[in-house]
C-alpha positions in Angstrom: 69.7 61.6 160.3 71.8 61.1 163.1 75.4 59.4 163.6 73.7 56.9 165.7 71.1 56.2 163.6 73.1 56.6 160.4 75.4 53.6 162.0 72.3 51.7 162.6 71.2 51.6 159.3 74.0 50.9 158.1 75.2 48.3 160.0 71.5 46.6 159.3 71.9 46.8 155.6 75.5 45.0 156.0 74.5 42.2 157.6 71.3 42.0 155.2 73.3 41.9 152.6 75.7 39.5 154.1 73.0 37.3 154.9 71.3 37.3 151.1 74.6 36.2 150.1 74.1 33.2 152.5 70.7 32.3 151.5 71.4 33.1 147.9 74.3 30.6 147.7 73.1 28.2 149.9 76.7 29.3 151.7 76.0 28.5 155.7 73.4 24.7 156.5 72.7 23.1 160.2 75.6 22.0 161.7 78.2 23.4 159.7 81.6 24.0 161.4 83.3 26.9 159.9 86.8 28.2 160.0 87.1 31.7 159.6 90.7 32.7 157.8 91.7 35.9 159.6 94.9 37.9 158.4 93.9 41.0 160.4 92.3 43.1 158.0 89.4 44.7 157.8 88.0 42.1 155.8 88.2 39.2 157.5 87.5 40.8 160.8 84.3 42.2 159.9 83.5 39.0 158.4 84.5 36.8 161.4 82.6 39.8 163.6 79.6 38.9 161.9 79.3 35.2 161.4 80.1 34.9 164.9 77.2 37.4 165.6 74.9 35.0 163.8 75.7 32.0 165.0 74.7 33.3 168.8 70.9 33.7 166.9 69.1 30.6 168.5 67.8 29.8 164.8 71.5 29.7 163.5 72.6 26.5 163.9 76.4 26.7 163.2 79.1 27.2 164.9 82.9 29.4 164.3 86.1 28.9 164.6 88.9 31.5 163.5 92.5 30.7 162.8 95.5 33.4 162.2 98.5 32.4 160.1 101.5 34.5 160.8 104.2 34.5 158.2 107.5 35.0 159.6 109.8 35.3 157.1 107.3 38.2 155.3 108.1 41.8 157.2 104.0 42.8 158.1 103.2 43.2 161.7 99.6 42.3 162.9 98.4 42.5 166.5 97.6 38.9 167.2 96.5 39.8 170.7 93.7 41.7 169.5 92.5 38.8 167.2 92.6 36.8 169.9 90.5 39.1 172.0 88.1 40.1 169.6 87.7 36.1 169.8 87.4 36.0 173.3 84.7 38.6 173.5 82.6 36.6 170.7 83.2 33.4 172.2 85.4 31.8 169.3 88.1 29.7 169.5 91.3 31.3 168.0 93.9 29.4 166.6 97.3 31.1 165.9 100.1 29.5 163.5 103.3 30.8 162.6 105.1 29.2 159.3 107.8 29.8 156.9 105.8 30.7 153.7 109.2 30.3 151.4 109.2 33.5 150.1 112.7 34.6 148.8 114.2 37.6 146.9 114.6 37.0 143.2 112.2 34.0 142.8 110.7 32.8 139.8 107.5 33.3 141.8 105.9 36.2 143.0 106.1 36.6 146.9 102.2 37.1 147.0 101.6 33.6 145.2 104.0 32.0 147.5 102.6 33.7 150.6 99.2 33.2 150.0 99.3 29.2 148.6 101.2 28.3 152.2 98.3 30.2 154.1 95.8 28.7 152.6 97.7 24.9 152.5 97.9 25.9 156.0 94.1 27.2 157.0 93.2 23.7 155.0 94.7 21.7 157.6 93.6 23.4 160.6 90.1 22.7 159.4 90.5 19.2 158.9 92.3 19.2 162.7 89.3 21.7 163.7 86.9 19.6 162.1 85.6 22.1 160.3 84.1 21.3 157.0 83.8 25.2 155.2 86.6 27.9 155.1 84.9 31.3 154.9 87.7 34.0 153.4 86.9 37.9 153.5 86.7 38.6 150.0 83.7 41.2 148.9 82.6 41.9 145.5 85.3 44.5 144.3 87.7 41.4 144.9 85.7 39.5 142.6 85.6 42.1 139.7 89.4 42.1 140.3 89.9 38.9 139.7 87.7 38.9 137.0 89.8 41.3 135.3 92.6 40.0 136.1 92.1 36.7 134.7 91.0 37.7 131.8 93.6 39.7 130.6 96.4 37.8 132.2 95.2 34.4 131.5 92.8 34.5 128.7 90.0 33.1 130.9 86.7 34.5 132.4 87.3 33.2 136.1 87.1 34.8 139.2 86.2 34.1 143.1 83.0 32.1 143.1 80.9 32.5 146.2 81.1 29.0 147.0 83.7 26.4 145.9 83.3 22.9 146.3 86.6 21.4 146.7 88.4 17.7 147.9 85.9 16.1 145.9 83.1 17.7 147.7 84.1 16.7 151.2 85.2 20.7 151.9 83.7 24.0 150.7 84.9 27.4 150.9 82.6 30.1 150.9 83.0 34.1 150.3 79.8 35.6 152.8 80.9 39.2 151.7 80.3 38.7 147.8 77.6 41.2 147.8 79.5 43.5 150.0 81.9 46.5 149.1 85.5 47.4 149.7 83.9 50.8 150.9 81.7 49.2 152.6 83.8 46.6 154.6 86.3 49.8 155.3 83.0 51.8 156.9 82.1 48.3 159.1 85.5 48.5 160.3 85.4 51.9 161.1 82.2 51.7 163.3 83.5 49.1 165.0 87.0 50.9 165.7 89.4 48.2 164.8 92.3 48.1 164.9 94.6 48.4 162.2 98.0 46.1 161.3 100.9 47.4 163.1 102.9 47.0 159.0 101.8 46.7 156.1 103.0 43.8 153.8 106.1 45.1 151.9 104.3 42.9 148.6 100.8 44.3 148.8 101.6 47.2 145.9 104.0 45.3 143.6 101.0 43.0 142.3 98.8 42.8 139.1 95.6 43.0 141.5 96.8 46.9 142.6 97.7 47.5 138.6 94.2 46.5 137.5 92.5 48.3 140.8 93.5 51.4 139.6 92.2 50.5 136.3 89.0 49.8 137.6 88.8 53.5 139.4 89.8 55.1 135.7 87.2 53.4 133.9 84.3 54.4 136.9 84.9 58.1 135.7 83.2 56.5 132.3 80.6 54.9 134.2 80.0 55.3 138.1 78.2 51.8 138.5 81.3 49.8 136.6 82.0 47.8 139.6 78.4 46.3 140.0 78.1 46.0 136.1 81.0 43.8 135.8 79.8 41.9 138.7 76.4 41.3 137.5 77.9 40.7 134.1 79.8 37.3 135.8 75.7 36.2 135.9 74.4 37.5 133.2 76.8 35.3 130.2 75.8 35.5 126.8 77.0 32.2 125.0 75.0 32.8 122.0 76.7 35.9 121.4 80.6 35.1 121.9 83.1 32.9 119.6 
């Protein structure tokens, strides 16, 4: 098989899975409005990339928004420019926010908590300026087993990132499109598609739980190869009858 083709295929099994997700979930209806949170990763770029792609199908009746928040007291440089073009050349409207996410040296709270609450209080009121009643976020399945992991042995719970969360008492949902998707799989989209990478890295991103327990993850795949999908599928498949 050739490159081309190879990227064909591959690019059709991405956005079939993408779009199982949707139907699965019941994540995308008629005359949705959806704002697409986009930090500049891979992630959320090949997710805005492709609901944007849908929404032009004549039988997709939504339509997309996409907003950036730029931190500015965080030291991680992305090209907000290319966003914006990337935007243009789908047709989306980009809006772009800069805010002081209160993240200081020697809190009691970790700087990725802090970061991430006042993007997301942030991305929650653009969409009710935007109208937009769903927030789609970039998160793929090896997320989810993350914070599956996470919660469990940090918090004593089995919780993780649902697909779709109603939330505001059921006046705003957020939805996670990618949920059957990979990290690897996200990182090869991204790759076909050539984009562009942020110009600095968030100092934070390593000093967290979420990289601890990744690396966990990779040790326990040399026990078994298909870990990732088994912890997934076991977030489905509960057992009540069997646990205390």
């Amino acid at each position: 098989m050739n490159d081309k083709k190879r990227e064909k295929v591959f690019m059709r099994e991405f956005f079939r899975k993408t779009g199982k997700a949707i139907y699965d979930y019941g994540l995308i209806e008629t005359g949705d409005k959806i704002l697409v949170g986009v930090s500049g990763g891979k992630d959320s770029l090949a997710l805005l990339e492709v609901l944007a792609l849908r929404a032009h199908d004549p039988k997709q009746k939504y339509s997309v928004v996409a907003a950036h928040i730029a931190v500015e007291n965080v030291a991680y440089e992305v090209d907000a420019d290319y966003i914006q073009e990337l935007c243009a050349r789908l047709n989306v409207e980009f809006v772009h926010r800069t805010i002081d996410a209160a993240v200081h040296e020697g809190s009691d709270k970790p700087a990725c908590f802090v970061c991430s609450w006042n993007r997301r209080k942030t991305l929650f009121a653009i969409a009710k300026e935007y109208n937009c009643n769903k927030l789609a976020l970039g998160h793929h399945r090896d997320d989810a087993v993350e914070s599956l992991l996470m919660s469990m042995m940090f918090n004593g719970t089995m919780a993780s990132m649902p697909p779709k969360l109603s939330m505001f008492d059921h006046t705003f949902t957020l939805i996670r499109p990618f949920i059957y998707l990979t990290n690897d799989e996200t990182l090869q989209y991204a790759s076909f598609k050539g984009f562009k990478k942020q110009k600095k890295s968030c100092p934070h991103e390593r000093a967290t739980n979420r990289h601890a327990v990744s690396e966990i993850i990779s040790q326990m795949e040399s026990l078994s190869p298909h870990v990732k999908g088994n912890l997934f599928a076991a977030m489905k498949n509960i057992r009540p009858e069997y646990l205390p």
